[in-house]
Phi, psi and omega in degrees: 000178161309169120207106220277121185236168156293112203089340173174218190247084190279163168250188194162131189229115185267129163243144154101147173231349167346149168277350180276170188308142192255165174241131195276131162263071179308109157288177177253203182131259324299147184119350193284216186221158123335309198310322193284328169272359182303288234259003166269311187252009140295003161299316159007294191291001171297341175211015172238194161244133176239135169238107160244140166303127175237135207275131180310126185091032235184120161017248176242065174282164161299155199232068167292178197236018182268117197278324212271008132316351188255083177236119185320317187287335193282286170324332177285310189290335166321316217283321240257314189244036159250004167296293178278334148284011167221013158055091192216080185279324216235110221198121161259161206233137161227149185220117200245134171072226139316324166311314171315315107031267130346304162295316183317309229268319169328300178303345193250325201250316197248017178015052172331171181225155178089355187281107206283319203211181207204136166210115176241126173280109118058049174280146156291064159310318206192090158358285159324293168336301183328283194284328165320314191304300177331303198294296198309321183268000125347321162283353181264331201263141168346139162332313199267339163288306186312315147008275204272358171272327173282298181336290179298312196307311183300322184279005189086338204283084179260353172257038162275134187296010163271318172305329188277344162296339176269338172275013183281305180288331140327306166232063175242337203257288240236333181267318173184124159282313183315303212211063157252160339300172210307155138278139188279157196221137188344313198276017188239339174292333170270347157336103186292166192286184153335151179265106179276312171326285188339295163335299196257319185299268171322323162249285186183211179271334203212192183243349166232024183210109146218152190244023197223168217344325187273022202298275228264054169269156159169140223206359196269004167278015178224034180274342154297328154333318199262148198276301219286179184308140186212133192230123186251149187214132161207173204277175172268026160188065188235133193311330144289105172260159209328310178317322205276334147311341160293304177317315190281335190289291195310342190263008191248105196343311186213080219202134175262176160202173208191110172228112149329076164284167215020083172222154158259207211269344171254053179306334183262034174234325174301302194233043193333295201310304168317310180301321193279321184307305178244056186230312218278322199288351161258354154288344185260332171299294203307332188248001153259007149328000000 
């Protein structure tokens, strides 16, 4: 179905039928889709509702062209009234990446009620981390990649077919070990592709340069701050990395971590099974409390 937002229209797709608290699915991007993550975390849905989403500018949401929508508080408030059209009192929250993002800053300005538990997928806390995060496995790849990507980054030149072969390799390593680019997959055929405006407003031209709105983002002092049970999961070769999830784990009241091996940064289309085994085994810890 629909749900009438400020600037358009989101879409949104419920699995599952389950009687336990359902969980809400935040994409990444920004700009990016649901669709890639449906056919990994819908098992989920075996004794729940899993509700996922596509973010206003997002696969098949309305796609306005208005720059001044693409603002972090406009996405928070997004989360609020698609909660409340789908009478969503009592909701565990997952974020994956940018969604993650997303989530923090809702859980931090608007200090929601119902909310049983928090998963943050391989999120996007604190910017600086990020593109550090970025350098470091970067420094992992042939010369001649570190090469021609620092090249092109100095000239600006971010559509040259060479730069994009080389940020190709890149999130072959760190992005999806299984399939890049994605294989296509149903829930993905009607889907529009990526957003590069979203994209480009809000982070920037790379995974290692940003220049755009979310440049000075950063939330991890107040990631002690969130009350409920919180299980950050990321891949053994995912551009959030593992180290750096240690780090957010240690600052946090209550928190698990959980890293997917042989995964990248899309643990639920690289290892869906492993992923759902420990999403399912901490929503049911969260609900015997």
């Amino acid at each position: 179905g629909y749900i009438r937002v400020e600037g358009g229209n989101i879409w949104y797709k419920i699995v599952g039928t389950g009687n336990k608290i359902p969980v809400l699915v935040m994409h990444g991007g920004p700009g990016s889709r649901s669709c890639t993550m449906i056919p990994g975390l819908s098992p989920l849905g075996k004794d729940r509702q899993v509700i996922f989403y596509d973010q206003l500018g997002s696969g098949n949401s309305d796609r306005p062209t208005d720059t001044s929508l693409w603002r972090i508080e406009r996405f928070v408030d997004e989360i609020d009234v698609l909660r409340q059209a789908l009478k969503l009192n009592e909701v565990h929250m997952l974020g994956h990446s940018c969604g993650g993002t997303f989530l923090m800053e809702y859980l931090v300005t608007k200090k929601p009620k119902g909310i049983k538990s928090v998963i943050f997928s391989s999120p996007m806390l604190n910017t600086e981390t990020w593109i550090n995060d970025a350098k470091i496995l970067l420094n992992t790849l042939p010369q001649s990649i570190q090469d021609t990507i620092s090249k092109y980054e100095q000239l600006g030149e971010y559509s040259s077919s060479s730069y994009l072969a080389a940020t190709d390799t890149f999130y072959s390593q760190y992005l999806t070990r299984k399939s890049w680019p994605y294989e296509k997959t149903t829930e993905c055929e009607n889907a529009l592709g990526f957003n590069e405006q979203v994209y480009n407003y809000m982070w920037g031209p790379t995974e290692f340069t940003a220049t755009g709105t979310l440049k000075n983002f950063d939330r991890t002092a107040e990631i002690s701050e969130i009350a409920e049970p919180i299980l950050f999961i990321t891949g053994e070769h995912d551009e959030a990395r593992p180290e750096t999830m240690h780090e957010f784990q240690n600052l946090a009241q209550d928190a698990q971590l959980r890293i997917v091996k042989e995964a990248a940064h899309m643990t639920m289309v690289d290892q869906p099974e492993r992923v759902v085994k420990y999403i399912s085994s901490f929503l049911d810890s969260v609900e015997r409390r």
